[in-house]
C-alpha positions in Angstrom: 0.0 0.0 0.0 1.4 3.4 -1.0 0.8 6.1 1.4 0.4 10.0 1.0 0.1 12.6 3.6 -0.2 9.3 6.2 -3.4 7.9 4.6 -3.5 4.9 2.4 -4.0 5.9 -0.8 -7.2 3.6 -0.9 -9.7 4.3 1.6 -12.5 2.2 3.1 -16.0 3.7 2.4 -18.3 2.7 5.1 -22.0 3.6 3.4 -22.3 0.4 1.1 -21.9 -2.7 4.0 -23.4 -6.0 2.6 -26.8 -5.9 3.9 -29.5 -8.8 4.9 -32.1 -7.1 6.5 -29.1 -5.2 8.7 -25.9 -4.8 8.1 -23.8 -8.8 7.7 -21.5 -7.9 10.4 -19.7 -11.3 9.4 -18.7 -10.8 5.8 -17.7 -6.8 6.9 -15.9 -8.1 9.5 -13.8 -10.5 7.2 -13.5 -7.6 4.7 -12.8 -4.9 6.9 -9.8 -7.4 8.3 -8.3 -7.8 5.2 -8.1 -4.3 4.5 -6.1 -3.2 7.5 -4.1 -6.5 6.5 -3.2 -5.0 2.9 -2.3 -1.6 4.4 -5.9 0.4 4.3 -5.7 2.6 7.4 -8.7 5.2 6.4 -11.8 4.4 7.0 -15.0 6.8 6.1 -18.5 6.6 7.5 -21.3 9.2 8.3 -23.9 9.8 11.2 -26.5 9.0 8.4 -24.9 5.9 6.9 -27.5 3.3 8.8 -26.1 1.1 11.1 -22.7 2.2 9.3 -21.2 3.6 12.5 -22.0 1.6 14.8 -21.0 -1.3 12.6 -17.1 -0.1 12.3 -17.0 0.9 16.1 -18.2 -2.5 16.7 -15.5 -4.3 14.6 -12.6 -2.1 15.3 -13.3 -2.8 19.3 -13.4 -6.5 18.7 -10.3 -6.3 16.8 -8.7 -4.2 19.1 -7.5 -1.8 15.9 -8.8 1.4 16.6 -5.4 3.1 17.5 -4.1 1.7 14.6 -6.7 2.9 12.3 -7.8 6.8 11.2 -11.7 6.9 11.8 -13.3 9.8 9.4 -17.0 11.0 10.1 -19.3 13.5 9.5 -21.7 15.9 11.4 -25.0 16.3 9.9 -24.9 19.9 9.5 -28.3 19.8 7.4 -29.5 19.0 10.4 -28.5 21.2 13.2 -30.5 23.8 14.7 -29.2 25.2 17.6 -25.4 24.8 19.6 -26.2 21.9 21.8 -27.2 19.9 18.1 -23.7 20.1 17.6 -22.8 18.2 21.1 -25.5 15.6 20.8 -24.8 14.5 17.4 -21.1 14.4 17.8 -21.6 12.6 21.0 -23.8 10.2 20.0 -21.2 9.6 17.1 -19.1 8.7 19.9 -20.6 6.2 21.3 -21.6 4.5 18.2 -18.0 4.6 17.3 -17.1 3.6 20.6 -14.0 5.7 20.9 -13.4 9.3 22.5 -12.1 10.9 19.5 -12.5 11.2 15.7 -9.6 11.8 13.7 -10.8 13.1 10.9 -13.8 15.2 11.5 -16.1 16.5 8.5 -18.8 18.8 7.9 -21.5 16.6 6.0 -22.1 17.9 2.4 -21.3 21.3 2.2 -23.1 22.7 -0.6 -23.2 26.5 -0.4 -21.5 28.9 1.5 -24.5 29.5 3.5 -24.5 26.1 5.1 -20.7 27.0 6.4 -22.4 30.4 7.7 -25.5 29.0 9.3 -22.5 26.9 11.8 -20.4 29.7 12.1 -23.7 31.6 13.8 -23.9 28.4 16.0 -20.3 28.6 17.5 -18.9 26.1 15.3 -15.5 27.6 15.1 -15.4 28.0 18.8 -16.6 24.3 18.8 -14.1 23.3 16.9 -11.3 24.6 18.8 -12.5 23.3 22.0 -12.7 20.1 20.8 -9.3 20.0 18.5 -7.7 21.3 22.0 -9.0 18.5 24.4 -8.2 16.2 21.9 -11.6 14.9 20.9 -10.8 15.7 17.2 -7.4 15.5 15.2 -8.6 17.1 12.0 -11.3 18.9 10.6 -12.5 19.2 7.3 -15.6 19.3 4.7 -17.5 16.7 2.0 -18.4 19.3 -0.9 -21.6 18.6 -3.4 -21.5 21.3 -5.4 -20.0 23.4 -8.5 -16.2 24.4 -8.8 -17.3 28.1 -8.0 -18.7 27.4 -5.0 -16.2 24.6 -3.4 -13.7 27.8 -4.1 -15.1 30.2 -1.6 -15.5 27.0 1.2 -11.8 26.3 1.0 -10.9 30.1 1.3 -13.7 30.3 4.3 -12.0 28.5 7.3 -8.3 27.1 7.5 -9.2 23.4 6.5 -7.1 20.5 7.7 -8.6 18.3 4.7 -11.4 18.3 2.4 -13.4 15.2 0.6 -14.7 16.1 -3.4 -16.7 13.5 -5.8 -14.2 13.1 -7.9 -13.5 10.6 -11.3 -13.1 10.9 -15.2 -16.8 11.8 -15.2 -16.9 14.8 -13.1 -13.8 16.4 -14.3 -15.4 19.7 -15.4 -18.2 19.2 -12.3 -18.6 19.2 -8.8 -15.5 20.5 -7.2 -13.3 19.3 -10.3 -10.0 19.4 -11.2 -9.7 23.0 -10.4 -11.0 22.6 -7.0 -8.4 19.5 -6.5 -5.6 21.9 -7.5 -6.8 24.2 -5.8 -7.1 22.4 -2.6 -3.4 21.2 -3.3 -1.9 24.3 -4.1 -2.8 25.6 -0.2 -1.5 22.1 0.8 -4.8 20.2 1.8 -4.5 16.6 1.4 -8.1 15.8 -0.8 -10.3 12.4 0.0 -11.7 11.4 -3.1 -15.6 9.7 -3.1 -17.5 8.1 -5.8 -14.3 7.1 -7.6 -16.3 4.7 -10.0 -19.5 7.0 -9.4 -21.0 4.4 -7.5 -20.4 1.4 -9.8 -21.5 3.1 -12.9 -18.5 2.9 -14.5 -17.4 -0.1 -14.0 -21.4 -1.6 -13.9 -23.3 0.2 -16.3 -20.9 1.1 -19.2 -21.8 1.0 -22.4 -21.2 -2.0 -25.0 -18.8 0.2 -27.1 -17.2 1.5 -23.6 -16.7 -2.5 -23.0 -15.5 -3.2 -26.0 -12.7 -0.6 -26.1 -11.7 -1.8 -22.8 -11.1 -5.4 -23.9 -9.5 -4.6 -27.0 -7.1 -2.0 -25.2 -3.0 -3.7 -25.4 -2.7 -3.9 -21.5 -5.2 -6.1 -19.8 -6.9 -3.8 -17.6 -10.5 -4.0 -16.3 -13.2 -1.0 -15.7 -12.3 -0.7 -12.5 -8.4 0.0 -12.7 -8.7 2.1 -15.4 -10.9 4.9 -13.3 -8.7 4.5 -10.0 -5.3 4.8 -12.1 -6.5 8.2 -13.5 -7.3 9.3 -10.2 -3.6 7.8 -8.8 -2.2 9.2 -11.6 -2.6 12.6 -10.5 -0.5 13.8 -7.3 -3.5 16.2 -5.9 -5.0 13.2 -5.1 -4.4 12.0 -1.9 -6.9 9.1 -0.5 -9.5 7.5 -3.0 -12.4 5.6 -1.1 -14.1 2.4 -2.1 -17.1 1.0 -0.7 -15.9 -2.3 -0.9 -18.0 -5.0 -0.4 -16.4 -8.2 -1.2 -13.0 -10.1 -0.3 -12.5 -9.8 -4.4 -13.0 -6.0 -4.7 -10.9 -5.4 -1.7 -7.9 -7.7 -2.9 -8.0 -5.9 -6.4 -8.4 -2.2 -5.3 -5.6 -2.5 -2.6 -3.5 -4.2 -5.4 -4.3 -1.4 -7.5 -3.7 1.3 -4.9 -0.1 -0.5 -4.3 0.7 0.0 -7.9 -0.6 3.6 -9.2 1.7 6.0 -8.9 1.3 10.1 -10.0 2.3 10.1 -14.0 1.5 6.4 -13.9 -1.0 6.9 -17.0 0.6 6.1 -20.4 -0.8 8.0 -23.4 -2.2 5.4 -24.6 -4.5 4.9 -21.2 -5.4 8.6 -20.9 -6.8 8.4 -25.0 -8.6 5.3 -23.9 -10.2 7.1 -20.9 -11.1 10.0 -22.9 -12.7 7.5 -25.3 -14.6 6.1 -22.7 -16.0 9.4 -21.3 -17.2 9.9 -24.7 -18.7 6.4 -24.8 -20.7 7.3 -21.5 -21.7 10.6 -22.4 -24.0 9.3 -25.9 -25.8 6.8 -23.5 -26.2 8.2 -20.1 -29.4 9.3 -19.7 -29.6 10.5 -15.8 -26.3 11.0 -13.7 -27.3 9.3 -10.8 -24.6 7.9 -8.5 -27.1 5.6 -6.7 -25.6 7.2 -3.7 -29.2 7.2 -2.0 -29.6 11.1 -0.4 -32.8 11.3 -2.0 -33.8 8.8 -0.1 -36.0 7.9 2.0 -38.9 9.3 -0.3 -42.0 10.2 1.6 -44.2 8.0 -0.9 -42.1 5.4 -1.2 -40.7 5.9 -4.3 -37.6 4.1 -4.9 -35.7 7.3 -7.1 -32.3 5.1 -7.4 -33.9 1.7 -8.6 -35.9 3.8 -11.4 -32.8 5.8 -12.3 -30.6 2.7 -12.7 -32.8 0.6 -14.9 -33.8 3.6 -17.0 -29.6 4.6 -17.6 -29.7 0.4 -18.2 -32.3 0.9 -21.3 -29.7 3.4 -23.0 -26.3 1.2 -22.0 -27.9 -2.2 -22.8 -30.9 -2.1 -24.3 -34.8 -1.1 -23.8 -36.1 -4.9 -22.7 -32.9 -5.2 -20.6 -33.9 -1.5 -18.6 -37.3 -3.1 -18.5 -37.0 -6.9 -17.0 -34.4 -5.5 -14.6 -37.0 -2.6 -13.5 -39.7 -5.8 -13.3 -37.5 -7.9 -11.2 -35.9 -5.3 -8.4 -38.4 -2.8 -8.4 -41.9 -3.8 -9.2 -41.9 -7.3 -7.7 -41.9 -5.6 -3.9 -44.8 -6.1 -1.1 -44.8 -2.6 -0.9 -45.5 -0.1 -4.3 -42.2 1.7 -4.9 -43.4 3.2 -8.7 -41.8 6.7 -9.8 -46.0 7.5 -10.3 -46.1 7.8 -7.2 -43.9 10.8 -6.9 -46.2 14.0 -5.7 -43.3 16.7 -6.8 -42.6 17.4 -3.0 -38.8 18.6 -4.2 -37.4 17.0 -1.1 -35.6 15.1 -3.4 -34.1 17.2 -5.3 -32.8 19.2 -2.0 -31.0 16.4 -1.0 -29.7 15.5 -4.6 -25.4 15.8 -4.0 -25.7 16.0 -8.0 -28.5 18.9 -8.3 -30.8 16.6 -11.0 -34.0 17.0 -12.0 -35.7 14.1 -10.4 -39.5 14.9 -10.3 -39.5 15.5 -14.2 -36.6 12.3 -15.2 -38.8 10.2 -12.5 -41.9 11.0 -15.0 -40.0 10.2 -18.4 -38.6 7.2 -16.7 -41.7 5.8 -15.6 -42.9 5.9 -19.4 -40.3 4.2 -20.5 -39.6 1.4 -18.1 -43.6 0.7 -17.8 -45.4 0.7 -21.0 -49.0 -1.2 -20.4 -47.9 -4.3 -21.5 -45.3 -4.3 -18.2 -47.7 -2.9 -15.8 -50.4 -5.9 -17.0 -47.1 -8.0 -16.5 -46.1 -6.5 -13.3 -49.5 -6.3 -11.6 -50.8 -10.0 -12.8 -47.2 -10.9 -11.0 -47.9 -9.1 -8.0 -50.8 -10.6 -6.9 -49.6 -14.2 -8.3 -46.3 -13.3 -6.0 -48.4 -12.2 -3.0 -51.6 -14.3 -2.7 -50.3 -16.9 -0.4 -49.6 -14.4 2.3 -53.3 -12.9 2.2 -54.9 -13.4 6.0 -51.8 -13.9 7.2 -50.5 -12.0 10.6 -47.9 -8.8 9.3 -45.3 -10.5 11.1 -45.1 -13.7 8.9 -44.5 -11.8 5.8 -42.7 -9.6 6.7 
């Protein structure tokens, strides 16, 4: 493992745990292991990742690694109201965490400047201080969803210890950028990097010419190694998370990281990449990440199900979109269909990426369910459900 600043260059992203009803502390616990055993030493959760904090606390504790480990969380700052929020969320992150400090320390989507302003009002910088002083917090920093402009005036607006941008060959020209990585490194603030594969879709959802390219390319590389070299490749780059979430994905990323050096790229990569980019932007009809802030939806509505089958009719094909949309969306107990969006917005005011939900949710809900798949769907439903009619909620549950 190849370290910069003293954090792995491949971090551990704590939001996508294998689930089974909660979080399967056995296979996280096995993965987590071999991590730390391949040199990962940064590991980033968030008060709102479910279970996700308590689950790492947990593990760490059994282990007995957490002075051997660099913890990074984040305060919810969308949701405080008043000074003592600050206390009781970062204390409560305590406990889940079952430690007495937090080594790196972030403020939780930082979108505008405004956000930054509505905690300075609250005594953040005085909270700050306290806490950096008594030792309850190493370093603080920022996650940023946003445009280059605005990331800009946050890193000029308090004297960051670190910062964490969506970053990847997608989102070069968007969200903080390549401009606001420079940036950051130019005043010497080492940069966490999040949604490296923007959340599996490029490595998951690319395009049969994107594929293609890939396996034709003179050096055997997959998806995957391709989107984490570019980011390695670049020396502003100083820790690139993974949500891992199997023994395989963990073994290759951490091989990766060990590898990828700045200037690693040959010109020959770089042209593929840029080839690739091109690939995705003819197909991709939504930008979704599937990283679930819209979520929950107050009707139900499952926004990141809809958005990835409707991307899969444009990467694969119409009746792939379709019978993927049939199987992990419309065969549920409970009706998760985007028509039953009400435009609320709430959405959209969570959205890290700024889309248009409401009016994609519509177009996508003509496209994955023409009538003959709702007739489909619904005779499947209540063939899929009759058996548990009568019954108590507990026994199908």
């Amino acid at each position: 493992m190849q370290y910069r600043n003293g954090y792995s260059a491949l971090g551990y992203g704590c939001m996508r745990f294998s689930r089974s009803g909660g979080i399967d502390m056995e296979k996280t616990e096995r993965e987590l292991l071999r991590a730390y055993e391949l040199g990962v030493n940064y590991y980033d959760t968030a008060y709102i990742y479910p279970g996700s904090e308590a689950a790492l606390g947990e593990i760490l504790e059994r282990n007995r690694l957490r002075d051997h480990v660099q913890i990074a969380t984040k305060l919810p700052q969308y949701l405080i109201k008043s000074p003592k929020g600050i206390d009781r969320y970062f204390d409560e992150q305590l406990k889940r965490l079952r430690t007495d400090h937090i080594d790196n320390y972030l403020m939780h989507m930082l979108t505008d400047l405004d956000a930054w302003h509505n905690l300075e009002r609250l005594g953040i910088r005085e909270w700050i201080d306290a806490h950096k002083k008594n030792g309850s917090i190493r370093r603080i920093g920022f996650s940023f969803h946003g445009n280059t402009t605005m990331f800009l005036k946050i890193l000029d607006a308090y004297d960051w210890d670190f910062c964490q941008i969506q970053y990847n060959y997608m989102d070069e020209v968007s969200q903080a950028g390549r401009a606001g990585l420079e940036a950051a490194q130019a005043k010497g603030i080492p940069v966490i990097i999040m949604e490296p594969l923007r959340g599996g879709k490029l490595v998951s959802q690319l395009p049969h010419k994107a594929r293609e390219r890939i396996k034709a390319f003179n050096e055997p590389h997959t998806a995957a190694e391709l989107a984490l070299r570019w980011l390695w490749d670049q020396p502003g780059v100083t820790c690139v998370l993974s949500g891992m979430n199997s023994l395989d994905m963990v073994e290759e990323n951490c091989r990766i990281a060990s590898e990828a050096v700045p200037g690693c790229l040959s010109d020959g990569e770089r042209a593929l990449i840029a080839s690739l980019r091109e690939d995705i932007n003819e197909k991709l009809l939504i930008g979704c990440t599937g990283c679930g802030y819209c979520m929950p939806c107050p009707k139900g509505v499952d926004i990141p199900g809809a958005f990835r089958c409707y991307n899969d009719m444009s990467m694969e094909s119409k009746a792939s979109g379709r019978h993927e949309y049939l199987q992990v969306v419309s065969l549920r107990k409970e009706p998760v269909f985007p028509s039953q969006c009400v435009a609320c917005g709430r959405c959209e005011q969570h959205c890290p990426q700024h889309l248009p939900i409401i009016e994609t949710l519509k177009k996508a809900d003509r496209a994955l369910r023409p009538l003959p798949y709702r007739a489909a769907s619904s005779v499947a439903r209540k063939w899929l459900f009759r058996k548990h009619r009568g019954k108590a909620p507990e026994e199908t549950a």
